[in-house]
C-alpha positions in Angstrom: 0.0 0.0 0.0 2.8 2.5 0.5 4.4 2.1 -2.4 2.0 0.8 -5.3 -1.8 0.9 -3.9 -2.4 3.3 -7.4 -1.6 2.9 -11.1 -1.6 5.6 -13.7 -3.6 4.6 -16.4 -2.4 3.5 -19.7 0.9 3.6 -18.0 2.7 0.5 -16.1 3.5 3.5 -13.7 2.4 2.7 -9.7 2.9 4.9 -6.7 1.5 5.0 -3.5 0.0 6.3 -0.1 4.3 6.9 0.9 4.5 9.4 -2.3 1.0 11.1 -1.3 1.6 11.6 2.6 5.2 12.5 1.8 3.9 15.5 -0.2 3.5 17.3 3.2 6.8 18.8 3.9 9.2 17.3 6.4 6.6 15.4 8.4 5.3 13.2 5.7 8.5 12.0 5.2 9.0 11.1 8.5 5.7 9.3 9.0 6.2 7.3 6.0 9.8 6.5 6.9 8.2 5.0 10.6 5.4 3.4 8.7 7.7 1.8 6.4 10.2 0.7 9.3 7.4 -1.7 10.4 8.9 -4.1 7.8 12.1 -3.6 9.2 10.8 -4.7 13.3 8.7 -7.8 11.6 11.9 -8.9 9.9 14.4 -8.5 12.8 11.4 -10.4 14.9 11.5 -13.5 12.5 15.3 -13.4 12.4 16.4 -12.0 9.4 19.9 -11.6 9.0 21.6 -8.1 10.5 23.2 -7.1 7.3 20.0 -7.8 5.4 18.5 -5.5 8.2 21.1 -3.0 7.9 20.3 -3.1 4.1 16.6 -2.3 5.0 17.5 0.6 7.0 19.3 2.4 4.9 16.7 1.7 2.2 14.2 3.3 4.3 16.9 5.8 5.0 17.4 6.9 1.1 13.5 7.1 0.9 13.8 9.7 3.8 16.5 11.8 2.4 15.3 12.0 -1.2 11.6 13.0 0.3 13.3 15.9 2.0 14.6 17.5 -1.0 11.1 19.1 -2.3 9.6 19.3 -5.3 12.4 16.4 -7.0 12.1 14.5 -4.2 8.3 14.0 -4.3 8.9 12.6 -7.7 11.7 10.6 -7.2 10.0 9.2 -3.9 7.8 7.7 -6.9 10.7 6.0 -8.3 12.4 4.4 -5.5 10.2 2.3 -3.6 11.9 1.2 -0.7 9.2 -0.3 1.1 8.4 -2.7 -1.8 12.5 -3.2 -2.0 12.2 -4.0 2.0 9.1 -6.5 1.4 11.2 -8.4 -1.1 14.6 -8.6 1.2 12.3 -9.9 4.0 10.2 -12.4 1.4 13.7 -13.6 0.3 15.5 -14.2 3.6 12.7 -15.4 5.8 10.8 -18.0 3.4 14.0 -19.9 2.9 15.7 -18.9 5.6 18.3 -17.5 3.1 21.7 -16.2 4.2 22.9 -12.9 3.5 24.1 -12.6 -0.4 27.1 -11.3 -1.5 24.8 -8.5 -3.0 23.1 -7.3 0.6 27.2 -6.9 1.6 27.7 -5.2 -1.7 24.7 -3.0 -1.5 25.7 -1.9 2.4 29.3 -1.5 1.7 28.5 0.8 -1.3 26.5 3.0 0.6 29.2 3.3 3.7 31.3 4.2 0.7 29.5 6.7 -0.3 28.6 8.2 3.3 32.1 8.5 3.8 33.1 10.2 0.8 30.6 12.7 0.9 32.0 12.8 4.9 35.7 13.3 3.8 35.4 15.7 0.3 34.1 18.9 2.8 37.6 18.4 4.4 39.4 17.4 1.0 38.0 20.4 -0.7 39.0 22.8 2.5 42.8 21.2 2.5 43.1 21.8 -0.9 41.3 25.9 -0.8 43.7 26.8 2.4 46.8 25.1 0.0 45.7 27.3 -3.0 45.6 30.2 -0.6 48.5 29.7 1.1 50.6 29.3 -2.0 49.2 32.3 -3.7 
């Protein structure tokens, strides 16, 4: 329901009630990121894997940050449906009983990455301005 309860017709194009209630600035963001974190508690309670649950969160926590930004990220919220994405992990790894993949190490790892590059260029960029300055 949050993130394909409507289709656009003549389109294969689905959104849902997440993309709706995170039109409302800040807040609807944050409800839908606790609504969609219920996935997250029922998979930790059947004993999904941590890393898959790590995975989760930061899908949920991609939703949150691409729903701040307004305007784009009301549209792009329509694109990335990490509630669906978090359905599937938990589908996956609790039917089986599946292991963390290679990809769910991948995916986290990547993101970390990330996180930590966007952490460290602020103080790469500063180095390299007070270097410039001083050698001018």
């Amino acid at each position: 329901m949050l993130d394909e309860a409507f289709a656009v017709p003549g389109t294969r194009l689905r959104f849902g009630w997440d993309s709706i209630i995170g039109l409302v600035p800040w807040a609807g963001d944050l409800v839908t990121a606790l609504m969609g974190s219920a996935i997250i508690v029922s998979s930790y309670r059947i004993g999904v894997p941590r890393i898959v649950l790590l995975r989760m969160l930061l899908n949920v926590a991609i939703d949150l940050a691409i729903g701040l930004v307004p305007f784009f990220g009301d549209i792009a919220d329509v694109f990335w449906k990490s509630n669906t994405r978090n359905m599937a992990l938990l589908e996956a790894h609790a039917a089986r009983g599946r292991t963390a993949s290679r990809g769910d190490w991948l995916f986290v790892a990547g993101i970390l990455g990330a996180v930590l590059a966007l952490a460290i260029l602020p103080l790469v960029l500063f180095l390299w301005l007070v270097a410039a300055l001083a050698g001018s």
